[in-house]
N, C-alpha and C positions, 0 to 999 in steps of 0.2 A: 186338786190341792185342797186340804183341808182351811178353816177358817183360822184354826190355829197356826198354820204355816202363814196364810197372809199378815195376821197379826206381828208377826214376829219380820215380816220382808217391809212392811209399812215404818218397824220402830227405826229398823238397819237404815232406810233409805235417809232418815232423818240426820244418819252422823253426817260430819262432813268429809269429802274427799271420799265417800261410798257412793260411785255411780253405777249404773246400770254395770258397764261391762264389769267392775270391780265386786260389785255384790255377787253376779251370777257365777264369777270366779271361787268366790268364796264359799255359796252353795254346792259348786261344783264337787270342792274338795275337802268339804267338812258334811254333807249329805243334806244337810235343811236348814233353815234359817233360822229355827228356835237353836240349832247346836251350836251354827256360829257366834248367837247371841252368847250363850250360856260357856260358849268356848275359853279354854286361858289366852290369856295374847302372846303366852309365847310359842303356842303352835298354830294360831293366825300368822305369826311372823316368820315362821316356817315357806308358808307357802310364796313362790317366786313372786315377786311384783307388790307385794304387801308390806307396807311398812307401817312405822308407828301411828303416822298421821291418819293413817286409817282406820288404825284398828281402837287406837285411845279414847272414843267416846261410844262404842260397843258396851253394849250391857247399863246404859242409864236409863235408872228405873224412869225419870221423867217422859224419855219417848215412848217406853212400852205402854204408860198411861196416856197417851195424846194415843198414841194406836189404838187401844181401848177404845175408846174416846170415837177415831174414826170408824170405826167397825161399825158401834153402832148409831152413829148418823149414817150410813149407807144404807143399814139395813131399816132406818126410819122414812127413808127418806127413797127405798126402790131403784138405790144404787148398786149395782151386782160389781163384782169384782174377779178379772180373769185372770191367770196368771201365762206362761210361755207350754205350764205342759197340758194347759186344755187346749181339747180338740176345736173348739171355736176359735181360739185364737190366731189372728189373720196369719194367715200362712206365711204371705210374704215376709212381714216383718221378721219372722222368723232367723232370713238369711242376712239380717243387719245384726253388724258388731254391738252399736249402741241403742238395740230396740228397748224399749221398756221391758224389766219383770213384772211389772204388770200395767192393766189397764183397770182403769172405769168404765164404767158403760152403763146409757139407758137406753130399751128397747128392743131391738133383736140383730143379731151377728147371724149373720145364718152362710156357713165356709163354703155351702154350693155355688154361689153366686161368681161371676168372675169383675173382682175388680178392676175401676179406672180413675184414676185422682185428675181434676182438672183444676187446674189454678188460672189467675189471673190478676190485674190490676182491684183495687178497690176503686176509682173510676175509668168503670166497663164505658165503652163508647157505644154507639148502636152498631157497627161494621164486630167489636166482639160479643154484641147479644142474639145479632142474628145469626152467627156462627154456633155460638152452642144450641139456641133453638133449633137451627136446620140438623146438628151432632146430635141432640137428644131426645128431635123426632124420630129421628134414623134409626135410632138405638129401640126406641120402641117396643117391646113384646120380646127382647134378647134378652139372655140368661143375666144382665148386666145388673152391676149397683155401684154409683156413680161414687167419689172420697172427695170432699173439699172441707172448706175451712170455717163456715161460718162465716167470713167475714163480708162486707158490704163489698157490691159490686160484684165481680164474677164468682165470687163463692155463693152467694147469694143466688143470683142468678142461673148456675149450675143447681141449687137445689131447688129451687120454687121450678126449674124448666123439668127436672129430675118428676117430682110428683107429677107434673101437670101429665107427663106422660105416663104415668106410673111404674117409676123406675126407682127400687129401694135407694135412697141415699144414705152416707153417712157422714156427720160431720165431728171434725177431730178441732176438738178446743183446748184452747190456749190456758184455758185455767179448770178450778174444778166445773163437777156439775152442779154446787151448787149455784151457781148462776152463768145465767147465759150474756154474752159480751159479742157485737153490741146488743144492747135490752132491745131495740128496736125490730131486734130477729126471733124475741121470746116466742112469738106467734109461729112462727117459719119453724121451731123449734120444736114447739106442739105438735105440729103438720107432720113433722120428720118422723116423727115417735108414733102418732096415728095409723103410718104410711109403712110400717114394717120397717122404715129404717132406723138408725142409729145415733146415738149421741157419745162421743169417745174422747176420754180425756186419760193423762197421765200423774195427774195432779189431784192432792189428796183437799181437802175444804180447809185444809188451814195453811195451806201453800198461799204467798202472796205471787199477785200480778205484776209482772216485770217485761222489760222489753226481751228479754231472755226469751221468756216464756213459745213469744212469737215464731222464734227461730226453730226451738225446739220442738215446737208442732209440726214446723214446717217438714222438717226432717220422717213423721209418723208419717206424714201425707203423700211423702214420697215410696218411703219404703213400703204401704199397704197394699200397692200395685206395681204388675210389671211392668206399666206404663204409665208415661204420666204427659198431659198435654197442658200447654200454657196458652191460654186466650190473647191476653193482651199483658206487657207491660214495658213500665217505661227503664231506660237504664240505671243499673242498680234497685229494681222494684224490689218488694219482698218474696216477687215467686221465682229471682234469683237464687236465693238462698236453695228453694224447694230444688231444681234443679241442679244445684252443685250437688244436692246430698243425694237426689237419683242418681249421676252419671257416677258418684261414689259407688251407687249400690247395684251399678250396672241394669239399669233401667231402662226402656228405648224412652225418650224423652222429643216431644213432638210441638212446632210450634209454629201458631198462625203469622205471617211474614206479613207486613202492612208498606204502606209509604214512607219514606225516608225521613220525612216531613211531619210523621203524626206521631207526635210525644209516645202516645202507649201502644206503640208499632216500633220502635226504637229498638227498646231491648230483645223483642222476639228476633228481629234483627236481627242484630249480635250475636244471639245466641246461637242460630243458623249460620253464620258468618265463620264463627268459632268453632263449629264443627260440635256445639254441646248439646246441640238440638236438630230431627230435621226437617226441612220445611212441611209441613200442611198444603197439600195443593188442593186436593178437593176432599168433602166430607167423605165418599165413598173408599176413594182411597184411603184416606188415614183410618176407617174401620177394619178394610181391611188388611192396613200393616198393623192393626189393633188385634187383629185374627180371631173379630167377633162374627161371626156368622149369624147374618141377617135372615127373618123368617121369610120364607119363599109368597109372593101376593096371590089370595086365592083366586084373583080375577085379574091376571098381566096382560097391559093390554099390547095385543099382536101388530107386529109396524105393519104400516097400511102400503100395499102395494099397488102400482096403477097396472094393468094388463097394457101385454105392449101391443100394438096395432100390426095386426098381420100382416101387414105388407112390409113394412120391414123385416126384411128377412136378416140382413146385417146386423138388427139386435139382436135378435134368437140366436143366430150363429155366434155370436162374442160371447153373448149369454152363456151358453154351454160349453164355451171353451174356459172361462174361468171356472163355471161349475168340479170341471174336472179338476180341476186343481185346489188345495190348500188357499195357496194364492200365487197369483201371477203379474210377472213385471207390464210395463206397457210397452216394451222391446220382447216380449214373447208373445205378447198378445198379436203386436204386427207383423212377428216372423209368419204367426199361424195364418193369420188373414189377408196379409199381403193388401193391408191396408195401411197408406202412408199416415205417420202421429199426428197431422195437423187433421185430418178428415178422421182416425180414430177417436180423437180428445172430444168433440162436441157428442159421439153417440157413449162415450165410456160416463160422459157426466149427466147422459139421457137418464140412463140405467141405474146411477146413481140418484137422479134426484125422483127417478119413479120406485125408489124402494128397494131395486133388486140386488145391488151389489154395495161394495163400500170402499173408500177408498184410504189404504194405508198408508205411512211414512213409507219415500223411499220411489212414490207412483208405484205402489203396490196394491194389486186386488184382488177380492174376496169377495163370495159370497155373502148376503148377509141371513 
């Protein structure tokens, strides 16, 4: 998209009652955003869903000069501007009704990567710091680059854990990029931009900061991934909201389950409870209902088995009779041996705790 098309989607956005899905409606069926600008209103009024209130303050020379205006402080100031038909633009969002026609951004978008947004409380407790640290050692060296918010406590903490391991982050803000909120993260911010990853906002520099604002990010940080996992929070947190608008945009949405009893354990709760999230049992599994595929260890180390002592012959015999098998019950195992279960049980847990076998749900066994 040319500079001159953004200039003209930046003046549109300025009317009122012109949101994202109403603008891109509008492009849609007039061809580009300078036409719509330059269009008569009465075949904007034509198209379904478009009324006056929309279309009445299209074409004021004041916004085309504030657009003006934004161009170039972006282009002063090493702000790029993407819009829905470039090819970097996060794919996901793509399949949201109300995604931005465009973004800001500083740094690098790079679409190889496979996205995951993690949210959480703004006071992370240590039970959710050690949880993303153990999720974004794990992540480690995988094709991953991590979506949060900036903000203090697990957004925070998702991205300082993000670099530490060297894992591209991106963080999506609530206002422009002319400054970063809280200023306390200016640093973290620097890091992010160093570190190949991202800085992404929806909001032009002369937008003001509202509690709006908040909600509305929250919404990007769902949609930029097909999953999204919540740390900690407490009932009605604000990574409530991030969630309502995932499980809108059919998202698997994932979340750490705590005590009844710890405030920002509550909501993740609920929200498991609710069926709008589902539980996190362990870091391994949730990567892979993430269906990231971890890099294989160049040196695994091999479980250590003990040699069973020859003279038992009644281990070597069990031994190979589960061998042969998948796995086998502890009622087939004493059909074959015609050894009674209470004299079976003590050598079947031999076998188990010297390495050789394992035991499933069910008293079921396997090799291991």
């Amino acid at each position: 998209m040319t500079p001159q098309e953004y200039l003209y989607i930046i003046a549109l956005k300025q009317c009122r009652n012109i949101g994202n899905s109403n603008l891109r409606k509008l492009i849609r069926h007039i061809g580009s955003a300078k036409e719509v600008w330059e269009s008569h209103p009465r075949s904007l009024l034509s198209i379904h869903g478009i009324g006056r209130n929309i279309t009445k303050e299209i074409g004021k020379k004041e916004f085309l000069a504030v657009a003006e205006k934004e161009l170039k402080f972006c282009e002063k100031t090493d702000i790029k501007i993407i819009s829905q038909d470039d090819h970097i633009f996060p794919k996901h969002l793509l399949n949201c009704d109300d995604a931005p026609v465009l973004l800001f951004y500083k740094g690098n978008l790079n679409p190889e990567l496979d996205p995951i947004s993690i949210v959480g409380t703004r006071k992370l407790t240590s039970y959710g710091k050690y949880f993303v640290q153990d999720l974004l050692s794990e992540l480690s060296g995988t094709n991953t680059v991590t979506v949060s918010g900036l903000a203090l406590g697990a957004d925070t903490c998702v991205h300082e854990e993000s670099l530490k391991n060297q894992i591209p982050t991106m963080a999506v803000l609530a206002q422009s990029l002319k400054t970063v909120y809280p200023s306390s993260n200016k640093t973290l911010a620097k890091k992010i931009l160093e570190s190949n990853g991202a800085l992404i906002s929806e909001y032009t520099s002369f937008d003001t900061i509202s509690r709006e604002n908040f909600l509305q990010r929250n919404r990007i940080i769902a949609g930029m991934s097909p999953h999204l996992v919540v740390v900690e929070t407490a009932f009605g947190g604000g990574s409530v909201t991030t969630v309502n608008a995932a499980n809108i945009y059919n998202r698997d949405v994932f979340a750490l389950p705590g005590k009844i009893t710890d405030t920002y354990s509550q909501g993740c709760n609920q929200l498991i409870a609710t069926n709008k999230a589902e539980t996190i049992v362990d870091v391994k599994t949730l990567i892979r209902n993430l269906n990231i595929t971890l890099q294989p260890e160049l040196f695994p180390e091999e479980p250590i088995k003990i040699v069973l002592d020859p003279s038992k012959h009644e281990h070597q015999k069990i031994l190979d009779i589960i061998a042969a098998e998948k796995s086998i019950s502890l009622d087939d195992i004493a059909d074959k041996t015609n050894i009674l279960h209470h004299k079976l049980l003590p050598i079947l847990l031999d076998l188990e705790l010297y390495g050789h076998i394992k035991c499933l749900s069910g008293r079921q066994y396997q090799i291991c």
